[in-house]
C-alpha positions, -999 to 999 in steps of 0.1 A, spaced: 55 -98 10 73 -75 -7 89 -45 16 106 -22 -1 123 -11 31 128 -21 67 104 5 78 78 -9 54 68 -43 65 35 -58 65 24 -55 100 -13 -58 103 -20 -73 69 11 -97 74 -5 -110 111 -41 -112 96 -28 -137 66 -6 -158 91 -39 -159 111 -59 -170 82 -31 -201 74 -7 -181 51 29 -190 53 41 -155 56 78 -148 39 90 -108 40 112 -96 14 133 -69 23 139 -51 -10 168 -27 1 179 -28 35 196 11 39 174 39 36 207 63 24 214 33 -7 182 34 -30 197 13 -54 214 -9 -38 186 -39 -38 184 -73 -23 177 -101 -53 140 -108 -55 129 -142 -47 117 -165 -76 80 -154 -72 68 -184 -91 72 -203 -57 46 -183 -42 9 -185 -40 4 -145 -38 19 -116 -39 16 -85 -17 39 -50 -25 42 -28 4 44 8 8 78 26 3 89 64 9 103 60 -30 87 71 -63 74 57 -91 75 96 -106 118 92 -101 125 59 -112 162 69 -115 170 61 -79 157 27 -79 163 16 -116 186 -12 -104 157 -31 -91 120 -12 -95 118 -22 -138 124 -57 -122 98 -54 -99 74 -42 -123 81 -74 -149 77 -97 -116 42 -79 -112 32 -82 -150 47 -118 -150 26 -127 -119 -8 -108 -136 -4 -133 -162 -4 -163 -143 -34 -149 -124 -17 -147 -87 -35 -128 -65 -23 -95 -57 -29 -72 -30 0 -36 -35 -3 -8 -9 2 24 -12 40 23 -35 26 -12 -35 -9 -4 -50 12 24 -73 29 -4 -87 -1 -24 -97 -13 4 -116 23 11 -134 24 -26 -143 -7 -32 -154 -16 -3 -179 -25 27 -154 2 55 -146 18 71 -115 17 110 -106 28 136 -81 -6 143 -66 -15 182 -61 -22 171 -20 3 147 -5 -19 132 21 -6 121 57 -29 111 87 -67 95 90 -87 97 63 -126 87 49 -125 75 18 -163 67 -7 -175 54 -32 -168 70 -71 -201 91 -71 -218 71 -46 -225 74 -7 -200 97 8 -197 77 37 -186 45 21 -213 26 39 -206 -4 4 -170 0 4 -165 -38 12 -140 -29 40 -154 3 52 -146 39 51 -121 48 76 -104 65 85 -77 47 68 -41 62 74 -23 74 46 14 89 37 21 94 1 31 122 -19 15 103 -57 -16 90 -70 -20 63 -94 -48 62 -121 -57 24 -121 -54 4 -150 -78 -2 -184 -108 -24 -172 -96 -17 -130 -127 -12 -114 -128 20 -90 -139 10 -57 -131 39 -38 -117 75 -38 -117 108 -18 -113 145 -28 -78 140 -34 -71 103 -54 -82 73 -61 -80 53 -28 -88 12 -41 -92 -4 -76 -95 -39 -83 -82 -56 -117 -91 -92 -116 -74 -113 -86 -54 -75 -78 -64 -53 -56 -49 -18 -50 -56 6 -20 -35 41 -19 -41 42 20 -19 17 46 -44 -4 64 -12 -21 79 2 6 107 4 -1 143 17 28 161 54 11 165 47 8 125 42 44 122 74 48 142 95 31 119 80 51 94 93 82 112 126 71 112 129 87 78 111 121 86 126 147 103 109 175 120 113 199 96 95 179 74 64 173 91 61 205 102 60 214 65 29 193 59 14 211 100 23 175 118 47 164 142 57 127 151 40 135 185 6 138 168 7 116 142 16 88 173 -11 104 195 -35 94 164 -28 59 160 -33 58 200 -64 66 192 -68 49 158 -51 17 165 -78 -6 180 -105 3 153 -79 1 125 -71 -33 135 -107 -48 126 -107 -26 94 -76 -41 86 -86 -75 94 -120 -64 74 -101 -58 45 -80 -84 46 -102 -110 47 -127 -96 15 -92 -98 -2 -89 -135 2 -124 -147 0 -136 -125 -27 -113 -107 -50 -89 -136 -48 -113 -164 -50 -127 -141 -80 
């Protein structure tokens, strides 16, 4: 696991692979939200049997506060492709795929934060063959990625592309990992005046995964296991 900040760690999708036999191991990539740039040295990946990029309040569209380690990150991705480890990014993570693999990064014209449905490209708008479901599936970005050459769309909503898969990779723009202490964390970075910007405030967006959190959990778990057993086993 690759967390790209305290805040970001793999909750949900962490405790689902440690359920399904995985020996877990969380790397922290920096470990102070005010020092970007100042990184933690990456594991040597070629120990491990996957990989799995978390989410991140950086940006792929300013590279320049994280060059000391993010071009690094993005070789250890290609390198990884190329070897065929499976590969599961989310959100920055699933960004990431798509920058390392041929695709591109963008500010998106809607940042999206809270529960939403996501469908099929030009299918069923209520994702009833989205292998993991439709959501609501919480989001908090401020990009979109367009996946790489030969990725195959598996979902999207009015606003960006939500899941591709390339190969053993698989890349969702939403965070099937919160919990509501999750989502805390991630507020640690947000200050009022912020979400009040985007019409939220901390006490709503935690009042959502209240309500959220139990059916989340299975989606999660959902998604999760159609990772391992058939884009990894692909």
């Amino acid at each position: 696991m690759l967390a790209h900040e305290p805040q970001g760690t793999s909750a949900l999708v962490g405790e689902r692979l440690s359920q399904r036999g995985f020996d877990v191991h969380e790397h922290v990539v920096t470990e102070d939200l005010d020092r970007p740039n100042h990184a933690v040295p990456f594991p040597d990946l070629a120990e491990y049997d996957m990989l799995v990029p978390m989410g991140s309040i950086r940006s792929l569209t300013n590279t320049d506060e994280i060059d000391s380690w993010i071009f690094e990150e993005i070789e250890m991705v290609r390198a990884a492709h190329a070897r065929d480890v499976p590969m599961l990014g989310v959100c920055f993570g699933g960004q990431l795929l798509a920058a390392a693999l041929g695709g591109s990064v963008e500010q998106a014209p809607v940042p999206e934060i809270g529960w939403y449905e996501i469908h099929e490209p030009g299918g069923s708008p209520n994702g009833a063959h989205i292998p993991p479901g439709p959501g609501p599936w919480f989001q908090w970005h401020h990009d979109r990625f367009t996946p790489p050459p030969g990725a195959e769309v598996l979902a999207v909503n009015e606003n960006a592309v939500q899941m591709f898969r390339l190969g053993r990779c698989l890349g969702t723009q939403f965070h099937p990992e919160v919990t509501r202490a999750h989502v805390e964390d991630f507020l640690t970075g947000s200050d009022e005046d912020y979400l009040a910007e985007h019409g939220l405030s901390a006490a709503e967006l935690l009042e959502s995964l209240r309500q959220h959190e139990d059916r989340n959990a299975r989606q999660c778990a959902a998604l999760v296991d159609w990772f391992l057993d058939d884009v990894a086993q692909s």
